[in-house]
N, C-alpha and C positions, 0 to 999 in steps of 0.2 A: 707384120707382127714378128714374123723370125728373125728379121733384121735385128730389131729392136731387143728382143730376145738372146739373138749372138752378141749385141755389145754389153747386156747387164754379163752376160758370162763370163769376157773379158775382162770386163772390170772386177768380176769378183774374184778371177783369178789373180789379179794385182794385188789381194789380199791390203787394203789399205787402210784396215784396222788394227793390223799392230801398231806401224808406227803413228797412225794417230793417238793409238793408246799410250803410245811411250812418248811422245809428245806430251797428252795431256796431263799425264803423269810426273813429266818432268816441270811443266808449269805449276800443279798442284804443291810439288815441293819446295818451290820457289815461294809462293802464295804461303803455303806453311811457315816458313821462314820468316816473311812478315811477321804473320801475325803472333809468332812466339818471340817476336820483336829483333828477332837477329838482323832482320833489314828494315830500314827507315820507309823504303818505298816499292809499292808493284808495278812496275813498267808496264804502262801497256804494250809496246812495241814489241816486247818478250813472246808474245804469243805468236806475233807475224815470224818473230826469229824461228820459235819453237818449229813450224809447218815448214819454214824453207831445208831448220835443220834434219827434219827427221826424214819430209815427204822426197825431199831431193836432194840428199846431202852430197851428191859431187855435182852439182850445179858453183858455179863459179862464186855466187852470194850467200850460199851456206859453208864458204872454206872458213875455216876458224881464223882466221887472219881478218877473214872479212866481216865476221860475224861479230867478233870484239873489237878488234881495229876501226871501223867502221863504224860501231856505236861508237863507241869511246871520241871518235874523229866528231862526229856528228856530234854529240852532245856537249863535248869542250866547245864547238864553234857556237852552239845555239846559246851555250851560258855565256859565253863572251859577247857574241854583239848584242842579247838581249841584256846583258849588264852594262852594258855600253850604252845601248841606246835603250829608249824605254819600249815594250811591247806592243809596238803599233803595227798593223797590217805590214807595212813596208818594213818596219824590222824583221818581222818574224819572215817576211819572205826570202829577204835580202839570207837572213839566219839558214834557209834551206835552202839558197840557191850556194852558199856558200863551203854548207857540208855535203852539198853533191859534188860540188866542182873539187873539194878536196877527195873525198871520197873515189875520186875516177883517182885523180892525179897522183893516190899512192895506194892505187889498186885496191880497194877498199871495199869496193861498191859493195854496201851492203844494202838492197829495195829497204827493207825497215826501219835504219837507223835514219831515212830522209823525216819522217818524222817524230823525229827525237826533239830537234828544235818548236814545234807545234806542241810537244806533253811539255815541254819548259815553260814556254809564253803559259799554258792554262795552269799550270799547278805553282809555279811560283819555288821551286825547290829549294833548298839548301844546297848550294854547289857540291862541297867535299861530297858531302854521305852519298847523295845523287848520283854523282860519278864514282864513290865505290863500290856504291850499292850495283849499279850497272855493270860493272868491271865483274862482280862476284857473279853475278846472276849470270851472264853472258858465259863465261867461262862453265860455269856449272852446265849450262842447257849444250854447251859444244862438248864440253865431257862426257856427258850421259849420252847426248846423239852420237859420238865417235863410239862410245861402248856400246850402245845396240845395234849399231850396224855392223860392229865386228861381233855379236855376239849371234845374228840373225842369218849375218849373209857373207860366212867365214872364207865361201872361195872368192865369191865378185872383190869383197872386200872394199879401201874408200881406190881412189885414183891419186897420187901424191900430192900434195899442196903446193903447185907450182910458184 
């Protein structure tokens, strides 16, 4: 029982409700956005993005390079070969074996944006807006996560974006 007792401590001194709250927070304004029609569409991968950005933002998959770069990668390749070929099991995988393998090859890796190709094949999107709309939102959720962590943890601060 104190075991268990010494690790709730732990954890809570990790304090890991701010930035889930600023995480959700910054999903919420995105969401907002929507539906006051400024964006055509709600990503769901945005949410997966949201946790890597907030909960661990100098992990190498929440660098902003990776977090945009990496969608943006990911989802140019999913709208090509699924516009290319039609949405069959083997497209849509070939689609994400595709934007992983680009995704390493120019340091991109971003875990989320592998299925960006799978919300394509199900929703069927509008190329342009799809990929603006992801460009805006991505960037917005890496601006808000770089300003709360400078605004939370002013010495640690981020690690450069190598």
């Amino acid at each position: 029982m104190q075991e268990l007792y010494s690790r709730l401590q732990n954890r809570l001194a990790l304090q890991p409700w701010k930035p889930a709250l600023g995480a959700g927070l910054a999903i919420a304004l995105v969401a907002s956005l929507k539906q006051l029609g400024l964006f055509p569409y709600l990503i769901a991968t945005l949410g997966a993005s949201a946790t890597l950005v907030w909960m661990v933002p100098n992990s190498p998959l929440a660098r902003p390079r990776a977090v945009i770069g990496g969608s943006m990668i990911s989802a140019t390749i999913g709208i090509g070969v699924l516009t290319m070929l039609s949405p069959t099991p083997w497209a849509i995988g070939l689609a994400v074996g595709f934007a992983i393998f680009a995704m390493v090859l120019l340091d991109v890796l971003h875990a989320p944006a592998g299925a960006l190709p799978l919300v394509i094949a199900i929703s069927h999107p509008e190329p342009i807006s799809f990929l603006v709309t992801l460009a805006a939102s991505t960037v917005l959720l890496v601006l808000l996560g770089r300003l709360y962590v400078r605004l939370t943890e002013p010495k640690a601060g981020l690690k450069p974006d190598v």
